[in-house]
N, CA and C atoms of all chains as a GROMACS GRO file, in nm:
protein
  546
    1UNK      N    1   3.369   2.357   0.092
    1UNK     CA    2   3.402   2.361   0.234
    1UNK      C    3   3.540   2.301   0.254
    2UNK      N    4   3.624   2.370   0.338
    2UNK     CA    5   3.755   2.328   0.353
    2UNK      C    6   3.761   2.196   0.496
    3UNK      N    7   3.848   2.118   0.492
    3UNK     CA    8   3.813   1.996   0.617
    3UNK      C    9   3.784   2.058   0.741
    4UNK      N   10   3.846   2.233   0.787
    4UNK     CA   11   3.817   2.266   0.923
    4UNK      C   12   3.652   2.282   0.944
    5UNK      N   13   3.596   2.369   0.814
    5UNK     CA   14   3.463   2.374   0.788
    5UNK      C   15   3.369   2.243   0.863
    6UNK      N   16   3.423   2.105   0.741
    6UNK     CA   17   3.364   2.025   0.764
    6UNK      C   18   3.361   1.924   0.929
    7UNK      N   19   3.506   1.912   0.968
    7UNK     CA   20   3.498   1.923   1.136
    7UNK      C   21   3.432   1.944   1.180
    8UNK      N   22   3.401   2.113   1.167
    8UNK     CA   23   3.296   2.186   1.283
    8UNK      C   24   3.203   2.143   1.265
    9UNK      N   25   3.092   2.122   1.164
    9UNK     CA   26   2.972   2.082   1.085
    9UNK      C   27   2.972   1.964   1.135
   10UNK      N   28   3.028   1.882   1.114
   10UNK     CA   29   3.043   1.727   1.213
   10UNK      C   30   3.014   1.712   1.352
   11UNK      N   31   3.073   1.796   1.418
   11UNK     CA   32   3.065   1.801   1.576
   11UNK      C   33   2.911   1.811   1.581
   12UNK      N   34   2.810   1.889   1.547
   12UNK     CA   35   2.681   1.929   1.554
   12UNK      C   36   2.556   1.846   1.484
   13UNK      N   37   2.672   1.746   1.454
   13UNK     CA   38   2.561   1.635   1.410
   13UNK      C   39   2.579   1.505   1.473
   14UNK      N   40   2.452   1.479   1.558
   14UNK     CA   41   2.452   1.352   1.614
   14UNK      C   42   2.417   1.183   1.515
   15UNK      N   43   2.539   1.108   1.547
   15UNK     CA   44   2.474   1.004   1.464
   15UNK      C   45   2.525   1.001   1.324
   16UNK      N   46   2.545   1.101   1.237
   16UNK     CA   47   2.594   1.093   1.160
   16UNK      C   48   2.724   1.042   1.096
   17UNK      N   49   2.739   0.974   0.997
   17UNK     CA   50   2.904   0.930   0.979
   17UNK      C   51   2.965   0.993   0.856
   18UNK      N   52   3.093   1.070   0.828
   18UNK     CA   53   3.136   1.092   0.722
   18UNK      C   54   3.183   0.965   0.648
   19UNK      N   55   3.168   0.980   0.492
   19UNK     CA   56   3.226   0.842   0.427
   19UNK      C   57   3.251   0.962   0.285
   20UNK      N   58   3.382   0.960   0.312
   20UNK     CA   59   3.456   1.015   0.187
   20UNK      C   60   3.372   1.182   0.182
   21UNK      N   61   3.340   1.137   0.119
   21UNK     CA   62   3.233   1.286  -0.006
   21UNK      C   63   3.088   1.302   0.072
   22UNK      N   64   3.061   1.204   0.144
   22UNK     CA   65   2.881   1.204   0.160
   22UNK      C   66   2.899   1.164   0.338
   23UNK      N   67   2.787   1.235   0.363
   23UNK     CA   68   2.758   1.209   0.496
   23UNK      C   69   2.622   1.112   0.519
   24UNK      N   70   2.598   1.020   0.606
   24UNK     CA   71   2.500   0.972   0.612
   24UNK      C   72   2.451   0.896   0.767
   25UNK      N   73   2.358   0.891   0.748
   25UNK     CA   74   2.305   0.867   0.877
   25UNK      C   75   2.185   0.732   0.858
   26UNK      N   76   2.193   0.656   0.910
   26UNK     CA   77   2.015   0.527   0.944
   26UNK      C   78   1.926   0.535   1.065
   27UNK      N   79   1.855   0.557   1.012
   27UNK     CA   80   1.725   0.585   1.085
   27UNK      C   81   1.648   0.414   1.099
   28UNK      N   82   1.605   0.405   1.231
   28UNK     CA   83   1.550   0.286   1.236
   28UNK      C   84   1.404   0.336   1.280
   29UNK      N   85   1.340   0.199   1.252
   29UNK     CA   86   1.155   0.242   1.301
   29UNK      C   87   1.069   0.129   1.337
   30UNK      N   88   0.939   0.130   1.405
   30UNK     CA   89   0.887   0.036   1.451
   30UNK      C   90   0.860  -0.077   1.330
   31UNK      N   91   0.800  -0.021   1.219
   31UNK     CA   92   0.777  -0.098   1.141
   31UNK      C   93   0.760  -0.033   0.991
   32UNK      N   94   0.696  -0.112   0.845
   32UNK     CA   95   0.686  -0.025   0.742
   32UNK      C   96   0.653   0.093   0.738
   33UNK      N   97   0.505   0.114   0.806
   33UNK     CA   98   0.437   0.208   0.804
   33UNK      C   99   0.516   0.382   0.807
   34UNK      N  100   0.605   0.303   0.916
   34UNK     CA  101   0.685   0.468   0.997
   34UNK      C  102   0.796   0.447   0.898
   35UNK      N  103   0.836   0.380   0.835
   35UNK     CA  104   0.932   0.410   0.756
   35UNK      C  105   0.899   0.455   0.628
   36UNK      N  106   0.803   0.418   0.564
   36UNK     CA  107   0.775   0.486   0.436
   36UNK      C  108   0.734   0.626   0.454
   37UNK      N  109   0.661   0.663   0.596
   37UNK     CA  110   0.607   0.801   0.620
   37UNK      C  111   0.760   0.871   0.664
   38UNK      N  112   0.870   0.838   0.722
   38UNK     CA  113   0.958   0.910   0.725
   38UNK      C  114   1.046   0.917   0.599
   39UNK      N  115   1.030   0.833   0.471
   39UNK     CA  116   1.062   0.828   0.356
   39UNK      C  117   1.005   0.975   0.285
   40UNK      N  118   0.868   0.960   0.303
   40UNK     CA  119   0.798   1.057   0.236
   40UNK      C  120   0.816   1.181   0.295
   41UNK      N  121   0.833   1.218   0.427
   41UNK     CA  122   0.894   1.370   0.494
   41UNK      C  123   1.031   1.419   0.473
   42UNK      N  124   1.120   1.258   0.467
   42UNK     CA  125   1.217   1.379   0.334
   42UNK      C  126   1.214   1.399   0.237
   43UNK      N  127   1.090   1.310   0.163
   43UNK     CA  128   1.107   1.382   0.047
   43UNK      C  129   1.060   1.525  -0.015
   44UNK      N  130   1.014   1.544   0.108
   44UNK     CA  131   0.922   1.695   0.090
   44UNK      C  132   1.015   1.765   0.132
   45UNK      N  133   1.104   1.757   0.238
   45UNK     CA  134   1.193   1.808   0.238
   45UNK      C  135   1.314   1.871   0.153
   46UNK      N  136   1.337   1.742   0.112
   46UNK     CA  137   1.457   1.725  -0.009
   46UNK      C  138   1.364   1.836  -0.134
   47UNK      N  139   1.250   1.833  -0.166
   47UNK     CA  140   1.217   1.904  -0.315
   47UNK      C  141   1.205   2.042  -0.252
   48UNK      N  142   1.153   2.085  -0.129
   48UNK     CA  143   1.233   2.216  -0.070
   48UNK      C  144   1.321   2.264  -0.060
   49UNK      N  145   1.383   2.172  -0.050
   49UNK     CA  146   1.598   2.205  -0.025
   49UNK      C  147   1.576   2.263  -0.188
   50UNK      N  148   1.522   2.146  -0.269
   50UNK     CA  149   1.605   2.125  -0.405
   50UNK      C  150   1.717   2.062  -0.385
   51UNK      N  151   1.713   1.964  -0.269
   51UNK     CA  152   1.861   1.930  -0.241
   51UNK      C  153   1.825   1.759  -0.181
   52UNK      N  154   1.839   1.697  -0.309
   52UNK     CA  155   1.795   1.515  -0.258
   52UNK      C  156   1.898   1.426  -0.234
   53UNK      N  157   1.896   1.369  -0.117
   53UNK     CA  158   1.959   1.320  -0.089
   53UNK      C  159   1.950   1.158  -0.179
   54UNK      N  160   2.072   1.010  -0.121
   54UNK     CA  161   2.023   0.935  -0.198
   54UNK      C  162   1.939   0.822  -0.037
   55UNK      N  163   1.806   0.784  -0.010
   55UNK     CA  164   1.767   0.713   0.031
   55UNK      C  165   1.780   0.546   0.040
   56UNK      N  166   1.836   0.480   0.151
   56UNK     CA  167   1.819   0.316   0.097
   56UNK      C  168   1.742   0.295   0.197
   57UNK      N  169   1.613   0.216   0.164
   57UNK     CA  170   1.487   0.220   0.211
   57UNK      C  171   1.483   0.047   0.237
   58UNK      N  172   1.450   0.017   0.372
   58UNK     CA  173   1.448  -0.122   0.410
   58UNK      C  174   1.307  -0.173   0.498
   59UNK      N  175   1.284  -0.224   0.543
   59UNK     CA  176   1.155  -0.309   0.609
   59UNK      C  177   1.144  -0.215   0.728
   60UNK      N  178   1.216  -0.138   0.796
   60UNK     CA  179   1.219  -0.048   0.922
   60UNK      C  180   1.371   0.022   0.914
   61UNK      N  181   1.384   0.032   0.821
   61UNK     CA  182   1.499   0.134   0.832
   61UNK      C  183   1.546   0.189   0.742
   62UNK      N  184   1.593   0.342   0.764
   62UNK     CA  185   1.619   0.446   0.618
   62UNK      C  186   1.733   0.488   0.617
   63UNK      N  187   1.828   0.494   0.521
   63UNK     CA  188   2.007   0.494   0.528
   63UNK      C  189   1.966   0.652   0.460
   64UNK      N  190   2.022   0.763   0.497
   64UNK     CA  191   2.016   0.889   0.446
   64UNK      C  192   2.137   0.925   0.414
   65UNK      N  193   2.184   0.973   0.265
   65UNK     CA  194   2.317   1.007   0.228
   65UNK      C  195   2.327   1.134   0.168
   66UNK      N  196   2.350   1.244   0.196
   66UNK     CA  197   2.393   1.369   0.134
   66UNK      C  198   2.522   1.390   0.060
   67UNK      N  199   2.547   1.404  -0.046
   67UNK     CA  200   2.630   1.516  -0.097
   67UNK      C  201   2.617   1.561  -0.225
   68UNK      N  202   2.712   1.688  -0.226
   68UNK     CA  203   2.632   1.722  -0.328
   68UNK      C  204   2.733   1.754  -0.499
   69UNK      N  205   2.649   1.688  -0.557
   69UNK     CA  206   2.711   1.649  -0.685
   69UNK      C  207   2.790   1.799  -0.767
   70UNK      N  208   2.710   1.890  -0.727
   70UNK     CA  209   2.735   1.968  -0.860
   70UNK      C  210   2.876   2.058  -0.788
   71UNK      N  211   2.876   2.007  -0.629
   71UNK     CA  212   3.042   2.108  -0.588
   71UNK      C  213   3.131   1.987  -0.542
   72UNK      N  214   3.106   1.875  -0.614
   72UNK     CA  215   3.238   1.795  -0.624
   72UNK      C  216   3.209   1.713  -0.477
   73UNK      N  217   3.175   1.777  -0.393
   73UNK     CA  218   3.174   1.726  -0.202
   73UNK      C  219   3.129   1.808  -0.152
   74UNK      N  220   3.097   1.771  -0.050
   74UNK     CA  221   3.059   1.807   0.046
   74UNK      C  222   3.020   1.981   0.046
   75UNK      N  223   2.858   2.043   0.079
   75UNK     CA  224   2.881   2.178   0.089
   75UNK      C  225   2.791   2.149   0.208
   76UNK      N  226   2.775   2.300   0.252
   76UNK     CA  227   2.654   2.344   0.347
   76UNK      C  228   2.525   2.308   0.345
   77UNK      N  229   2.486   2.260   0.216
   77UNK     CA  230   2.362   2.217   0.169
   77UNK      C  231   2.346   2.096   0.263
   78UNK      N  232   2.446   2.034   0.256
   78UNK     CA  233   2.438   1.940   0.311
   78UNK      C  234   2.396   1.862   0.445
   79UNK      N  235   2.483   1.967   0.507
   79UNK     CA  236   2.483   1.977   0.684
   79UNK      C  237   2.347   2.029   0.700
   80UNK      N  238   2.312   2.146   0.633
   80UNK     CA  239   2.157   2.215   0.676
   80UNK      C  240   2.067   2.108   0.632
   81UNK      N  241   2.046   2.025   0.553
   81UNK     CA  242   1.936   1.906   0.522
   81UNK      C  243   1.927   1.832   0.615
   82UNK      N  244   2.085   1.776   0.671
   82UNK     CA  245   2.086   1.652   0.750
   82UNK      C  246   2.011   1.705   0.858
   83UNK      N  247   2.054   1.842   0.915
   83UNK     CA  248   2.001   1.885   1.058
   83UNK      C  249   1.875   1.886   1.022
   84UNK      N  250   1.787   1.916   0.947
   84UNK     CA  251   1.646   1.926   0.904
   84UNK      C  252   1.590   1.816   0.933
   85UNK      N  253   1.634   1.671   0.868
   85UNK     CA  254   1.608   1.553   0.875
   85UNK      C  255   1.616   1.489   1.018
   86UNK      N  256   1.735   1.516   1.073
   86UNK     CA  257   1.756   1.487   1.250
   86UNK      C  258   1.641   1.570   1.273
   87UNK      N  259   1.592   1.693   1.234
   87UNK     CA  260   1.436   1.767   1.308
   87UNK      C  261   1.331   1.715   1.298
   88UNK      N  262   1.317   1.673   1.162
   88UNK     CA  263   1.210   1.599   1.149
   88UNK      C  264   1.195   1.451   1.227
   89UNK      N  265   1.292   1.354   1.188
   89UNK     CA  266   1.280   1.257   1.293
   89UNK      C  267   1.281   1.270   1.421
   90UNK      N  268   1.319   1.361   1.505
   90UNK     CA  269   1.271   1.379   1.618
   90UNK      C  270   1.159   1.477   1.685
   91UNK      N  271   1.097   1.513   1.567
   91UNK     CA  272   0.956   1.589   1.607
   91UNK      C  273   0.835   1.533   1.622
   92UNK      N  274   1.413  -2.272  -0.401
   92UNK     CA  275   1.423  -2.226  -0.568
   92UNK      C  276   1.576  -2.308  -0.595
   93UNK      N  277   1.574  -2.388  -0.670
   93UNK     CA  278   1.733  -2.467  -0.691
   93UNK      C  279   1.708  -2.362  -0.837
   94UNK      N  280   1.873  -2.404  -0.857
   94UNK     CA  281   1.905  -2.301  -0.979
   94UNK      C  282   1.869  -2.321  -1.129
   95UNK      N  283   1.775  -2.455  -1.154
   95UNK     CA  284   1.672  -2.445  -1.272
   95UNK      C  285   1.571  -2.390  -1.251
   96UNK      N  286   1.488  -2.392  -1.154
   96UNK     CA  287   1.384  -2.316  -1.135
   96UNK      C  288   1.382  -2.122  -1.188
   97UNK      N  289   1.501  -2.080  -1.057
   97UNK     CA  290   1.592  -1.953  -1.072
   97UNK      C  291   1.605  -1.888  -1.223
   98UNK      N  292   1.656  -2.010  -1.302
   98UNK     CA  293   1.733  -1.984  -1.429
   98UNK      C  294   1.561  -1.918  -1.539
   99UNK      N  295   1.489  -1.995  -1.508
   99UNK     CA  296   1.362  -2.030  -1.596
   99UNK      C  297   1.293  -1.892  -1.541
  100UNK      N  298   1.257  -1.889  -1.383
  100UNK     CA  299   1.213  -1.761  -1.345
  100UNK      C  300   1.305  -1.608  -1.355
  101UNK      N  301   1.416  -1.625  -1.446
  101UNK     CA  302   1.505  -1.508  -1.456
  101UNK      C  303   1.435  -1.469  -1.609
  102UNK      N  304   1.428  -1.570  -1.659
  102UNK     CA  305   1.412  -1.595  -1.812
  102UNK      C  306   1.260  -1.494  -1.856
  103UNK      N  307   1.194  -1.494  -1.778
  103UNK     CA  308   1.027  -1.413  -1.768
  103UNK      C  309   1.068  -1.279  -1.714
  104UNK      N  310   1.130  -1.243  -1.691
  104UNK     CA  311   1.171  -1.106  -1.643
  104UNK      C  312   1.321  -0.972  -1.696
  105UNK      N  313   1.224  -0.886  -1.772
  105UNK     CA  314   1.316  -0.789  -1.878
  105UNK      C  315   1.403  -0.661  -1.733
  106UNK      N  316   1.511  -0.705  -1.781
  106UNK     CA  317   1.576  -0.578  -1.698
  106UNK      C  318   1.622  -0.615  -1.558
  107UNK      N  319   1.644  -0.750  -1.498
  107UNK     CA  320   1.628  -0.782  -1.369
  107UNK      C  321   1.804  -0.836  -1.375
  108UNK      N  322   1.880  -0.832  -1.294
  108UNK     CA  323   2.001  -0.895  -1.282
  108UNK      C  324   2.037  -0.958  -1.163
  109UNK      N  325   2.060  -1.087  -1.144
  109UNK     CA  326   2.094  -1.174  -1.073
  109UNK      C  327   2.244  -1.122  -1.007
  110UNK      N  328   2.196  -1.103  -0.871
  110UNK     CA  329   2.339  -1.060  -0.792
  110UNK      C  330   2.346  -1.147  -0.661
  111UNK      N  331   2.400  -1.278  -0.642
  111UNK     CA  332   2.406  -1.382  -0.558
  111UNK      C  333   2.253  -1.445  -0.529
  112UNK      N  334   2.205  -1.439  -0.419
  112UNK     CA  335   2.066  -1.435  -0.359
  112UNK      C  336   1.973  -1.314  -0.363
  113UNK      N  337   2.008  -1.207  -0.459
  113UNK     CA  338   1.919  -1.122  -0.467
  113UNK      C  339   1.914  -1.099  -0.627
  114UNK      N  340   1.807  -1.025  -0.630
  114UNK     CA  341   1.735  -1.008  -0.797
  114UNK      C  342   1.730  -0.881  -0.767
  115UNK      N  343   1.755  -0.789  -0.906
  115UNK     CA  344   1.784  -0.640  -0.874
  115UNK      C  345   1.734  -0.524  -1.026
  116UNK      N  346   1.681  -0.479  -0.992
  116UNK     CA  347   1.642  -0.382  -1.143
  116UNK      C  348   1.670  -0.225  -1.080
  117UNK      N  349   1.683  -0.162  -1.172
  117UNK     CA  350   1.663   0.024  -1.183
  117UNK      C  351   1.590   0.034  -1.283
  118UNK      N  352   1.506   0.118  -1.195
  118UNK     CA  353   1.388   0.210  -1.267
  118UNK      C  354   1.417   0.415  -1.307
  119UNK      N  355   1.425   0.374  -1.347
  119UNK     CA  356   1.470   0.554  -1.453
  119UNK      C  357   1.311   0.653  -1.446
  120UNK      N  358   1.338   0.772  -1.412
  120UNK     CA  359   1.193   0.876  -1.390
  120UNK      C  360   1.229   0.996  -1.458
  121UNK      N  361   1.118   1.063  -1.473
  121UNK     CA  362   1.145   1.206  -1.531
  121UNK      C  363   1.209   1.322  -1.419
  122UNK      N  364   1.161   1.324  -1.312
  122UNK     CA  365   1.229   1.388  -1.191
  122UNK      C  366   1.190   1.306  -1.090
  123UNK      N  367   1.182   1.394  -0.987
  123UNK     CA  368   1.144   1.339  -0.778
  123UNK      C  369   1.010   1.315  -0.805
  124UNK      N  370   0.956   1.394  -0.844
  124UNK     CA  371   0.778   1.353  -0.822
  124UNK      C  372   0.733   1.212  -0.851
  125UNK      N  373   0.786   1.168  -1.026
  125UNK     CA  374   0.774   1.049  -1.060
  125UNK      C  375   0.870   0.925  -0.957
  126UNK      N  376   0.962   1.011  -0.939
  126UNK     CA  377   1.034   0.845  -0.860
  126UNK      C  378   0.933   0.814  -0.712
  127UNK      N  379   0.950   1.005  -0.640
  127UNK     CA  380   0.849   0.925  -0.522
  127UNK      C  381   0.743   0.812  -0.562
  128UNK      N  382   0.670   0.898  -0.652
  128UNK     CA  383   0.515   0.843  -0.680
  128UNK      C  384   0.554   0.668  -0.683
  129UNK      N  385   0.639   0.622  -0.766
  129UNK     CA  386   0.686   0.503  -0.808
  129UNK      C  387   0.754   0.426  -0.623
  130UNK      N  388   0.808   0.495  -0.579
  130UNK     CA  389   0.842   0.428  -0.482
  130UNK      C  390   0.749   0.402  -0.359
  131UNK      N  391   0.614   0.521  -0.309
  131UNK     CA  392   0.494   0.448  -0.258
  131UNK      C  393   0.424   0.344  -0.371
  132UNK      N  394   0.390   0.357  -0.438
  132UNK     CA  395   0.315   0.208  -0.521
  132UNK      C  396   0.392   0.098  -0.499
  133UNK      N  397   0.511   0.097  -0.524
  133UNK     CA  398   0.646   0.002  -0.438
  133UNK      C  399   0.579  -0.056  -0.339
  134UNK      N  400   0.618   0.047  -0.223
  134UNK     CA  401   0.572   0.021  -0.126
  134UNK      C  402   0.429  -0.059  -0.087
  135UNK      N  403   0.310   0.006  -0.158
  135UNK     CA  404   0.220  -0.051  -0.148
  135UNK      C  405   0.197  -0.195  -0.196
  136UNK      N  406   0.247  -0.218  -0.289
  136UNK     CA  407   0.238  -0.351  -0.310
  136UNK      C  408   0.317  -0.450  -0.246
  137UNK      N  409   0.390  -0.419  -0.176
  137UNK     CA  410   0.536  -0.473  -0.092
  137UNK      C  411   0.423  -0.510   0.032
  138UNK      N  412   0.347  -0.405   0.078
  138UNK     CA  413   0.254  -0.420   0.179
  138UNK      C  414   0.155  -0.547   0.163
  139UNK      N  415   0.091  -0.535   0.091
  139UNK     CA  416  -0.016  -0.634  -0.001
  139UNK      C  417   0.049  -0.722   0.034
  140UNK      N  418   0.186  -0.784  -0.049
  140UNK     CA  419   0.256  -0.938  -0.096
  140UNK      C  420   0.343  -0.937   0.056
  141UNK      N  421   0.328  -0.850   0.177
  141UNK     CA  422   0.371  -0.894   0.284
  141UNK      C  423   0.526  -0.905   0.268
  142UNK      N  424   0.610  -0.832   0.151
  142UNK     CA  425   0.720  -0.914   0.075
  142UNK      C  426   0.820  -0.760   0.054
  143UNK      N  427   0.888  -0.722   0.105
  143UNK     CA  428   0.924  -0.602   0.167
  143UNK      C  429   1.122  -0.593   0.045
  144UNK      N  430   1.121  -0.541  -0.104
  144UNK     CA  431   1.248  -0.506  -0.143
  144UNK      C  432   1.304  -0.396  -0.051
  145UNK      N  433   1.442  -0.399  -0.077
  145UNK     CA  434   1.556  -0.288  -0.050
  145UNK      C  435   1.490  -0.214  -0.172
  146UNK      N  436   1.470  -0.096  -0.135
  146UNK     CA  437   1.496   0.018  -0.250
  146UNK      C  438   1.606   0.132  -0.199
  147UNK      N  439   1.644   0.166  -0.316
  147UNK     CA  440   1.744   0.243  -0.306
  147UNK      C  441   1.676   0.349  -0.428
  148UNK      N  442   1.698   0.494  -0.384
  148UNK     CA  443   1.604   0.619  -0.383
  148UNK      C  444   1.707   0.694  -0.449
  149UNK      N  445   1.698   0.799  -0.576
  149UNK     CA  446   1.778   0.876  -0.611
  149UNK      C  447   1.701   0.953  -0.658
  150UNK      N  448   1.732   1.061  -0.715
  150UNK     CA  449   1.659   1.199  -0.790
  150UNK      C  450   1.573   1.158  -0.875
  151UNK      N  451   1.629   1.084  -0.971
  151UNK     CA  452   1.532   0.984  -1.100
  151UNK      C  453   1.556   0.874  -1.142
  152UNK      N  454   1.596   0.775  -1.031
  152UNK     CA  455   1.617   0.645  -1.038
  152UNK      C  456   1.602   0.587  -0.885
  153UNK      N  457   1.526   0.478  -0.872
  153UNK     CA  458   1.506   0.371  -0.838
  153UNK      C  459   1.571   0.222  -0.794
  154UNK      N  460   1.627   0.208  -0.765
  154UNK     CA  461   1.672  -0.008  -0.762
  154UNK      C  462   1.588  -0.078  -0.677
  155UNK      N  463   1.520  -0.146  -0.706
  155UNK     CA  464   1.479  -0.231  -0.644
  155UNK      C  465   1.533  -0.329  -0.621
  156UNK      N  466   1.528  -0.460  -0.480
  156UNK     CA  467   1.625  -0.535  -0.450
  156UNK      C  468   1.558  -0.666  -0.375
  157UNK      N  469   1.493  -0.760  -0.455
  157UNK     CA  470   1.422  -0.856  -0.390
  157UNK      C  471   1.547  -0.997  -0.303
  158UNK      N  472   1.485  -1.026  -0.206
  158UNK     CA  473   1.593  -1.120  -0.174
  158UNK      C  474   1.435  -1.215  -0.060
  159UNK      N  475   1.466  -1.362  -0.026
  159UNK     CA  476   1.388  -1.390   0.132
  159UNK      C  477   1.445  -1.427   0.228
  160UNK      N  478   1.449  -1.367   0.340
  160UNK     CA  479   1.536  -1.381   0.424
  160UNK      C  480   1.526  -1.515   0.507
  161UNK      N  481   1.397  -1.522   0.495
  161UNK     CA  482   1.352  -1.643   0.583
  161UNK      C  483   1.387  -1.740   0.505
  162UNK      N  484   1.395  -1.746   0.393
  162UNK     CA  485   1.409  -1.878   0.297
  162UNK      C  486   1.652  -1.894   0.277
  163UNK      N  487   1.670  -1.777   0.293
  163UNK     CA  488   1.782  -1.748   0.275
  163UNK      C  489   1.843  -1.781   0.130
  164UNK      N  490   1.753  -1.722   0.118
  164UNK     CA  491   1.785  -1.670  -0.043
  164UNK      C  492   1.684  -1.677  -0.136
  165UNK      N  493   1.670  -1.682  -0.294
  165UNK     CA  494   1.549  -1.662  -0.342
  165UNK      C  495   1.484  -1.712  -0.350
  166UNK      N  496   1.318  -1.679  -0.386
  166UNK     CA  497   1.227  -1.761  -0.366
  166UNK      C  498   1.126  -1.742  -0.456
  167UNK      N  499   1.026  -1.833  -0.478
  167UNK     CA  500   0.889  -1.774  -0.586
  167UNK      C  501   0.829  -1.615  -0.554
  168UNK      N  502   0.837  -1.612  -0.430
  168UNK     CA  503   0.795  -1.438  -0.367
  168UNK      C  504   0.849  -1.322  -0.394
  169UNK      N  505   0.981  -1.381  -0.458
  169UNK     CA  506   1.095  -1.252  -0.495
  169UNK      C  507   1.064  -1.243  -0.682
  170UNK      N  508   1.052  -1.322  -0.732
  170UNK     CA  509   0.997  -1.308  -0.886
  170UNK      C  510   0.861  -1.267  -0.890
  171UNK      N  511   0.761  -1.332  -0.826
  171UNK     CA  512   0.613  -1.276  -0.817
  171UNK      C  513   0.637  -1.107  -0.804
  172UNK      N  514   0.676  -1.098  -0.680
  172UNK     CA  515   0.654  -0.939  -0.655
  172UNK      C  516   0.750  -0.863  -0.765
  173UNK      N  517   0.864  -0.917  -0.818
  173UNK     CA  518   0.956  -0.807  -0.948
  173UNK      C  519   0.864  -0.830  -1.082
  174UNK      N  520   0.758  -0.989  -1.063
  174UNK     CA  521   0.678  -0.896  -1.192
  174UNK      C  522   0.574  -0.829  -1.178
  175UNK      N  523   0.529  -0.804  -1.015
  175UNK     CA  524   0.448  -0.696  -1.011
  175UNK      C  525   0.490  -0.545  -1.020
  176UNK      N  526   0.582  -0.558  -1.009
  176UNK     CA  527   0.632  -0.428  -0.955
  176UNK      C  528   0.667  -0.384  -1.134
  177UNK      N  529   0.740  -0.466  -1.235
  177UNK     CA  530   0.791  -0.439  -1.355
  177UNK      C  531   0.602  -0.406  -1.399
  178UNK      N  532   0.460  -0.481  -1.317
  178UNK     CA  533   0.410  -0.437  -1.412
  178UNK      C  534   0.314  -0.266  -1.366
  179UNK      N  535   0.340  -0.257  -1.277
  179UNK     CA  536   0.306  -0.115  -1.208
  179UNK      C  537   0.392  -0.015  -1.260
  180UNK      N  538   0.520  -0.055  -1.320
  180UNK     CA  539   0.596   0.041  -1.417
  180UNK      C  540   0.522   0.058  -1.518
  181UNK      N  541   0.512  -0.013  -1.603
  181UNK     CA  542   0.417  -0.043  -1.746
  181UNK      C  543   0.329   0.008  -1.706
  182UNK      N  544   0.207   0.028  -1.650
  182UNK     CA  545   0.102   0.070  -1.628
  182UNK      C  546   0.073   0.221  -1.649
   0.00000   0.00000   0.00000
């Protein structure tokens, strides 16, 4: 993806922050419970994609980081997971 | 925990590295299935010991990241639970 690509792809994601190569987003939650269960819905996600992100998993909160290794930065894979993940957390 | 205690409780534990006030290992998997699986049992026992690591989530690796916040910094709770957790690996 060229930076105009990634721009546009940006605008349509709420919350999200670019950092270099990877995009990522934290999810906060009432307590363990909702965080390990939103742990575990991406991960079902992610083995659907085939596309795993890297998770940092805390007492109520989940740091979500996409990118993707094998095209150097940043692709489409990417943006379509995150939006998946923004679906899922708000469904 | 003064830093003989620390030193002696580092000494009982294979693979763990001392990074300021936190104690830290990676766990290595065959793919996603094994790391999830490994990171609810995590979890579950984190639940149990009331005693909640940072994990940090990858395709087939793991870190676990004991620290107490309340104590502000380490404590007997942060070695107890890394040798539970080293022994739910083994298992």
């Amino acid at each position: 993806m060229n930076e105009t690509e990634i721009a546009e792809r940006m605008k349509h994601l709420e919350g999200w922050s670019r950092d270099d190569e990877t995009i990522v987003k934290t999810y906060r939650f009432a307590n363990y419970h909702e965080t390990m269960a939103f742990v575990n819905a991406t991960a079902w996600i992610s083995h659907r994609a085939d596309h795993h992100p890297d998770l940092t998993v805390g007492y109520n909160q989940c740091t979500v980081a996409y990118t993707t290794h094998s095209a150097g930065g940043l692709s489409r894979k990417d943006f379509d997971c995150a939006a998946k993940v923004d679906a899922l957390f708000a469904s």
